[in-house]
N, C-alpha and C positions, 0 to 999 in steps of 0.2 A: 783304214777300212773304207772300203768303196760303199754306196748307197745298199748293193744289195746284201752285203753284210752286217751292216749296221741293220734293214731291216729284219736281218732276219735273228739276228740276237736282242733287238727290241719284242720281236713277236714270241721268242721261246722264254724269254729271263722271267723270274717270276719274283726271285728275292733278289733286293738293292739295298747293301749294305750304305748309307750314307755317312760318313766319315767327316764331323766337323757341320753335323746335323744341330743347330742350335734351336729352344724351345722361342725364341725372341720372333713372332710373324712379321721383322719386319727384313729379316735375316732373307736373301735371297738362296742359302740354303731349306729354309722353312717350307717358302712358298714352291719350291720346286718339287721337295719329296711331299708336300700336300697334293698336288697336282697330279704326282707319280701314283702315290695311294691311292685316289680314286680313280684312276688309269686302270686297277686291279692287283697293281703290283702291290707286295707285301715290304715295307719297308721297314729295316733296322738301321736306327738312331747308332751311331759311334761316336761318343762325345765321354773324356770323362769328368766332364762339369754335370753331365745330364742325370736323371736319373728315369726320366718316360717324356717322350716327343710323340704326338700325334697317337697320342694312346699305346705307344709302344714300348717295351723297355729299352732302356742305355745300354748300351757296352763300352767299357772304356778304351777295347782295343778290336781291331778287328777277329784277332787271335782269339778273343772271347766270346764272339756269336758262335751260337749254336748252329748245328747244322748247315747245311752249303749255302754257298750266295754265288749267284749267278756275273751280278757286277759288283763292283766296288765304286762306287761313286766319289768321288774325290771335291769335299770345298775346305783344303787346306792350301796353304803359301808353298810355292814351290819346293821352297827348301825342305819343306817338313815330307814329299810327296817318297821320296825313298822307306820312310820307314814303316809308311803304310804297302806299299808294296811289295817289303820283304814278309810282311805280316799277311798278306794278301796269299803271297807265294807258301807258306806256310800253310793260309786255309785250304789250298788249295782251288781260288776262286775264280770265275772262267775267264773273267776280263776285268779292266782297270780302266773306267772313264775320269779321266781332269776337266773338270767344268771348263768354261769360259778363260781365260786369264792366268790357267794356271798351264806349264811348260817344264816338265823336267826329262828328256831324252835321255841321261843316263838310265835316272828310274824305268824311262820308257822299256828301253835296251834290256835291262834284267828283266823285268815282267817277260818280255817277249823271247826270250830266251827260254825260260820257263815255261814257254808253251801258254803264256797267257795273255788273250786278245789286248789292244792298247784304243783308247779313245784319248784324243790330247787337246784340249782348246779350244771344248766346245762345249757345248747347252745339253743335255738329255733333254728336258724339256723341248727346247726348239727343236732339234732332232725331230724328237716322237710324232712332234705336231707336225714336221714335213713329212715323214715319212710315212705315218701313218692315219696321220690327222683327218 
């Protein structure tokens, strides 16, 4: 995604499923969907060790939030990133961001096939704050 796509799915998303959302603040998924929350956005926890993160209830799988989500936010190990995607492809949810570090282009491949936006190897957080900061 070029800058002005990225902005402009930063300025419409409203729900960010976070996936591998830990209650631990020292978890760099923590501080990031903290950041995201008072950003405005409404964020759901997808953990199923959790049971409420940043005041919000757990879901064990993506398949299990309610209602639509606009991203999917990904802080899972590569290998694991396919099966949220196909869970993803099922909510039918609009895009799939991999944080920093994480890389899996097959996964890629099927989301985007699916007609669903791909973010791979990078920050929301830093993102937001260039783009919209």
């Amino acid at each position: 995604m070029n800058d002005t796509q990225l902005t402009g799915l930063l300025r419409n998303a409203k729900t960010i499923a976070v996936v591998g959302l830990s209650s631990n603040p020292m978890r760099p998924s923590f501080g990031v969907s903290r950041f995201l929350q008072r950003q405005g956005y409404r964020i759901v926890p997808v953990n199923p060790n959790e049971t409420e993160v940043l005041g919000e209830h757990a879901y064990p799988s993506v398949r299990d939030v309610p209602g639509e989500i606009d991203i999917v936010n990904i802080f899972r190990r590569p290998a694991r990133v396919p099966e949220v995607v196909e869970a993803a492809i099922e909510k039918g949810a609009r895009c799939i961001w991999m944080q920093e570090g994480i890389v899996n282009h097959e996964a890629a491949r099927k989301a985007e096939s699916a007609g669903i936006s791909v973010v791979m190897n990078r920050c929301i957080l830093k993102e937001l704050a260039r783009l919209l900061g």
